[in-house]
N, C-alpha and C positions, 0 to 999 in steps of 0.2 A: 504494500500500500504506500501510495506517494508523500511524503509530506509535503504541504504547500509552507510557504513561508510567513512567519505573521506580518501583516502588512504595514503595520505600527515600527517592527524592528526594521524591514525594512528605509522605511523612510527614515530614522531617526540613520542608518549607514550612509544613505544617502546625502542626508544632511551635516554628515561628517566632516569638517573641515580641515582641506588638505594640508597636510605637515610641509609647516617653511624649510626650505634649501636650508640644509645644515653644514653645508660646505664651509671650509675658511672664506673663499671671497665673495658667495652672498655674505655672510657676517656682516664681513667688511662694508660691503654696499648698502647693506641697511643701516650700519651704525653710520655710514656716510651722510646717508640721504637726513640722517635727525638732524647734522650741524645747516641752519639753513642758509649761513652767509655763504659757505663749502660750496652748497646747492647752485645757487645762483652765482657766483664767482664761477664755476664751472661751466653756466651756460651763460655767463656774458662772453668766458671765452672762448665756449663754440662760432659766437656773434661775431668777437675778434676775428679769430680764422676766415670763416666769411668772407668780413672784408678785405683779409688780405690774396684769399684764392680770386677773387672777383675784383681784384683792385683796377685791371684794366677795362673794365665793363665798368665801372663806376665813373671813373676819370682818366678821360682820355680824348684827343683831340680829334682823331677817326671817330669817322660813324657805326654806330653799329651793325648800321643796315645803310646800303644806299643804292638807288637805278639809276646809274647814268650813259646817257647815248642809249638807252633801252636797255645795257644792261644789269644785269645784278650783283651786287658785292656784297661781303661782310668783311669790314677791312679791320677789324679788330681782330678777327679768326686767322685773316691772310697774314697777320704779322706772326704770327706764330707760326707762321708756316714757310716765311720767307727766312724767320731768322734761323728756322730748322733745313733749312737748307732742299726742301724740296717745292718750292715754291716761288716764284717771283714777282714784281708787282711790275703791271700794264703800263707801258710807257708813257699815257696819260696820268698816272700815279707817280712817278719817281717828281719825289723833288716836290711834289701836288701840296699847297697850299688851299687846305680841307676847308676851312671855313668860309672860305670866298669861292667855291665851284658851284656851276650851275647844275643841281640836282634836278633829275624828275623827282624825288620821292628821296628823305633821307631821316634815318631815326640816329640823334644825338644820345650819346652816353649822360647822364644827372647832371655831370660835371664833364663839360667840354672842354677841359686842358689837360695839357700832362703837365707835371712838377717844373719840366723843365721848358715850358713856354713865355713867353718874356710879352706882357702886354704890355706899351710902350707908353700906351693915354692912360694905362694907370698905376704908373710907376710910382715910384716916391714915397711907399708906407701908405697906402689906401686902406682905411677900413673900412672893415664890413656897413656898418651905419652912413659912412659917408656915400657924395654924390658919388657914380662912377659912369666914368665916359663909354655905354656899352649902345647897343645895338635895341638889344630888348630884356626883358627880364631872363631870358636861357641865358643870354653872357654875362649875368652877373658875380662878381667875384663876391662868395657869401660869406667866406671868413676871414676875408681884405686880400691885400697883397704885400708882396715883401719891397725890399728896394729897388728892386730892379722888375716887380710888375709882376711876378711868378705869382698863379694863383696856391695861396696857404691850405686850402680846403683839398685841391687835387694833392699836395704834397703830403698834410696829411695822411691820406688814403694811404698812396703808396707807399709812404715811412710805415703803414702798420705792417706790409708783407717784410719791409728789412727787419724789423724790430722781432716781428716772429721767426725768421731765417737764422737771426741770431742767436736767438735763443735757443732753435729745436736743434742748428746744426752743432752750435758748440758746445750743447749739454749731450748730443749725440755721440762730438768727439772724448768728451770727459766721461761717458758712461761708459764708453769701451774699453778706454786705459784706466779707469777706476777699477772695474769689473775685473779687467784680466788681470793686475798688478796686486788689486785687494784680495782676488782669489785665491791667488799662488799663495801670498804669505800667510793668509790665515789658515787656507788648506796644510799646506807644508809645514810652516811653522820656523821652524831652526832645526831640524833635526831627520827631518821625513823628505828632505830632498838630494838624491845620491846623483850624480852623473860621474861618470868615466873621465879619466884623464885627456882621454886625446878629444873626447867631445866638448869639455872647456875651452882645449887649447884650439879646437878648430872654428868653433863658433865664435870664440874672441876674434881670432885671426878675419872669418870673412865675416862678419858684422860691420866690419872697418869696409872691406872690400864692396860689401851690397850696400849700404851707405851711399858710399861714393860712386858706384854706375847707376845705383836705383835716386840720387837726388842730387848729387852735385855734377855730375853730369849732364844730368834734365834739366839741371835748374834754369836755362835757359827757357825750354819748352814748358815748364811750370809756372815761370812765368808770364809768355806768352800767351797761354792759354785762359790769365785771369781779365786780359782783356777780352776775352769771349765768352763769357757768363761763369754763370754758376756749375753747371754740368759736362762745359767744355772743361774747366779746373778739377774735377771729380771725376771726371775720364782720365786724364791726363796722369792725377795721385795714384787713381786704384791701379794705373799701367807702373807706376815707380813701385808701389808697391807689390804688384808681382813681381816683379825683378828682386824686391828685396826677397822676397818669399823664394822666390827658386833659387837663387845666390846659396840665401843659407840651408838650402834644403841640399846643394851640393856640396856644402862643406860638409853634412851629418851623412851624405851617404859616404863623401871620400873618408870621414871617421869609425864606419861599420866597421872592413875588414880588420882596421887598425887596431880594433880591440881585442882581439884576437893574442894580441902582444901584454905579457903581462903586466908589464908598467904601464902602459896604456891602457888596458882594460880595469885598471885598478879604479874602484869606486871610491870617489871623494865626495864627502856633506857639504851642503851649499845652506848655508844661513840668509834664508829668503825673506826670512821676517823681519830682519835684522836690516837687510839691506835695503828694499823697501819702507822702512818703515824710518830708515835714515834717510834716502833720499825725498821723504815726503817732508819732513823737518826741516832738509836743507831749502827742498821749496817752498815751507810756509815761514820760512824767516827770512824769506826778501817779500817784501808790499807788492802784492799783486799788481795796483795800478803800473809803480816803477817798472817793475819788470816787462809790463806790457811798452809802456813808456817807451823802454831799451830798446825793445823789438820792432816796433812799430821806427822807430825815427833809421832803422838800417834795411828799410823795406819801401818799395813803392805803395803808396795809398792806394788801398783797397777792401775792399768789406770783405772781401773774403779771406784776405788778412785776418783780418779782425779776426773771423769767427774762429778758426784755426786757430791763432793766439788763445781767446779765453779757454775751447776746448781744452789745448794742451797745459794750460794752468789754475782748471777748475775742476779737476780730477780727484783731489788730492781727499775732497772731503766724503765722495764717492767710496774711495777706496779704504779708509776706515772706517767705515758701515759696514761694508760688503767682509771685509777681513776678520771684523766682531762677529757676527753671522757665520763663518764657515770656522771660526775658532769653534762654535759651538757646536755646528754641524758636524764635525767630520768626527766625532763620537757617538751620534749616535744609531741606531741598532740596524738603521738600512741604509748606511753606509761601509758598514761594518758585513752585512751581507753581499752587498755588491762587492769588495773586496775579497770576500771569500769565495767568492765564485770564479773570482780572478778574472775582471774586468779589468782594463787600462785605466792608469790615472786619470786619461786625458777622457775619458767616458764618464769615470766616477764626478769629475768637476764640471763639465758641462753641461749633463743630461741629467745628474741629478742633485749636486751640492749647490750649484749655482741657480739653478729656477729655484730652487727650496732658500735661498736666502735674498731674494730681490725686494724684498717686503720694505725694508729700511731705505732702498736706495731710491723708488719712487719720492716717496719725502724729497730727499737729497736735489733728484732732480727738479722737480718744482722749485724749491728753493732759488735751485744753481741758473734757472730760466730769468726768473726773476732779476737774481743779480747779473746773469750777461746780456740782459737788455740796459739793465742800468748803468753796465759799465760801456757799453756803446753807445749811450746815450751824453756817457760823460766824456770820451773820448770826441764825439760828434760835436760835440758843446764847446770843448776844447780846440777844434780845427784838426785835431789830430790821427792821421790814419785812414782817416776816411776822403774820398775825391771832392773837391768841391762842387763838380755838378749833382754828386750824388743826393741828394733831400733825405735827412731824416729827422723824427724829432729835436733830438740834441740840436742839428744844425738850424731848425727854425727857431728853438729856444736861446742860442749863440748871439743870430740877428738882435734880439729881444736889448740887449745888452746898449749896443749904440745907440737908440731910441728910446727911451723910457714911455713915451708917449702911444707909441704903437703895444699896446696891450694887448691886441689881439695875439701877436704872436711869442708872449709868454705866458699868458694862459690856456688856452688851447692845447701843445705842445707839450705844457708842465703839467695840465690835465692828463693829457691820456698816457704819460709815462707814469703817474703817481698811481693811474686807475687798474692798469694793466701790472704793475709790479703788485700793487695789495692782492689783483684777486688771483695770482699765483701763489702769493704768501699765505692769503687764505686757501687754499686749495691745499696748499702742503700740511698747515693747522689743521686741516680736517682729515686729513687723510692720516696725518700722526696720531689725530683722537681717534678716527676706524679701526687703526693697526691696533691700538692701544689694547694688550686682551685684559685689562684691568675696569675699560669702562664696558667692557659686552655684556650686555644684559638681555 
């Protein structure tokens, strides 16, 4: 005989409410979601991004859209397509002096200038309130101008995509030399890292060698290449550093056979904690600014200078995060099993001691964003490092200085660096209170 089900228990299973994600990073996300400044500091900065992915659809002297002679352009798309090199612009276009062409039909970007457009009738510190010699309300400059007529509002815009470059690229590069330097020495320690004689001596030997054909040789071509953006210079690195990369992969294989030899093959302890953790000292006891300062004045001006600089001197705090974290790890019980299974070191640290201790370095990073917009905002401010045509905060907060009276462009400028660094800062405060497993409840 069947039993039916009572229809009461039923419904009361039904009406059971599903058990929350117990995971560690739901936790995290929900204790995130309580801090509400965390919240919104997080989505003014998805807003940020935004404007900086869409900076050339915002402000920009091309049309977005235009027909002419019958037929049809998107010269904001084509420029991306001409500077990628599979593309060219119509020989009515070269040289085309956009605002003055007889369209059939043309859609303007909000902000019809780029940074670096010079309007001439309204030179001189024009603000936003004042009269301004335009055509119609589309060419009005809405957040004045500077000395020489550049509209503030389009410079703006585009100073958010630098200020964000800066920060995601060089806390990029600091996350990596953080990560692999803080790993070794916390992993290893002083005492857990052995290498062979002849592999010291050979790695010493061509580290010098791949050095100098992987950068001092290019440095020509490293150069050059910063005159062609951002990814022409990031092509150009990742090719030096494969060169570094197979250099010294040839010295460690001409090291295999050698080891073979018993003085050569003899295992010597390498104090990585020790060394590492001296050479972060010796870099936090020269002043960051200085030291950029150094670099910066035996370099041609360029942001991508810059970003490169902060990356390779904002690592440092990265990497005693990440070092405290695997001091802890590598005790306990599934690492301790991956080792006994006789995995490689080089599996044990990256596949499982390293995802398992990233937790602190997120912080870090937020933080380290924060401070390398600020410190290219001070270097911009300064004059220093950066091109002069290049526009970024800093440099419209610099103008500020000769004028007193032109306000607009020390407010504005000091605005969106103060707004943009708090809700980084807040985002790291929140995310340190998420991690926190003292406040999960």
């Amino acid at each position: 005989m069947e039993q039916t089900e009572n229809p009461e228990t039923q419904k009361v299973v039904e009406q059971k409410p599903k058990q929350a994600d117990q995971s560690y990073w739901a936790i995290v996300r929900r204790q995130f979601k309580k801090n509400r400044p965390a919240v919104w500091s997080l989505r003014f900065l998805y807003f940020i991004l935004f404007i900086a992915l869409i900076a050339d659809f915002l402000a920009n002297e091309k049309p977005l859209y235009c027909k002419y002679q019958g037929e049809t352009y998107f010269p904001v798309f084509r420029e991306y397509l001409v500077k990628a090199g599979v593309a060219s612009w119509p020989k009515e276009f070269v040289n085309a002096d956009w605002k003055n062409m007889d369209y059939d039909r043309v859609i303007w970007p909000p902000i019809p200038y780029l940074p670096t457009n010079i309007d001439f009738l309204n030179s001189n510190y024009v603000g936003p309130f004042d009269d301004q010699i335009v055509e119609s309300k589309r060419w009005h400059h809405w957040l004045g101008t500077d000395e020489l007529g550049r509209d503030v509002l389009s410079g703006m815009i585009h100073a958010t995509r630098i200020a964000m470059l800066v920060g995601v690229v060089s806390m990029s590069i600091a996350a990596l030399l953080g990560i692999l330097f803080g790993s070794f020495a916390g992993y290893f320690g002083d005492s857990r890292l052995k290498m062979s004689r002849i592999s010291i001596i050979m790695n010493l030997i061509f580290v010098v060698i791949a050095f100098f054909y992987a950068f001092s040789v290019r440095s020509y071509a490293l150069a050059d290449s910063l005159g062609d953006g951002l990814f022409a210079f990031l092509g150009s690195l990742g090719l030096s550093v494969l060169i570094f990369t197979a250099i010294m992969a040839v010295g460690n294989l001409i090291a295999m056979p050698l080891k073979k030899v018993k003085y050569f093959g003899h295992k010597v302890n390498i104090a990585m904690d020790i060394i590492v953790m001296r050479f972060i000292e010796v870099l936090n006891s020269i002043p960051t600014l200085l030291l950029i300062l150094a670099i910066v004045a035996l370099t041609q001006p360029s942001i991508i200078i810059i970003m490169v600089i902060i990356g390779l001197t904002g690592w440092t705090g990265i990497a005693r995060f990440i070092r405290g974290e695997l001091l802890r790890v590598r005790s306990l019980e599934y690492i301790e099993a991956a080792q006994a299974l006789g995995y490689s070191e080089a599996r044990i640290i990256f596949k499982h001691a390293i995802p398992n201790s990233l937790t602190p370095v997120l912080i870090a990073i937020a933080f380290g964003v924060a401070s390398a917009i600020l410190i290219e905002s001070t270097l911009s401010f300064l004059g220093i490092g950066v091109p002069a045509e290049v526009v970024t905060w800093g440099s419209l907060l610099s103008d500020a200085r000769n004028v007193p009276d032109a306000w607009w462009l020390a407010i504005f400028p000091g605005f969106a660096i103060f707004i943009t660094v708090t809700i980084f800062n807040l985002i790291g405060d929140g995310l340190a209170d998420a991690i926190d497993p003292r406040l999960k409840k």
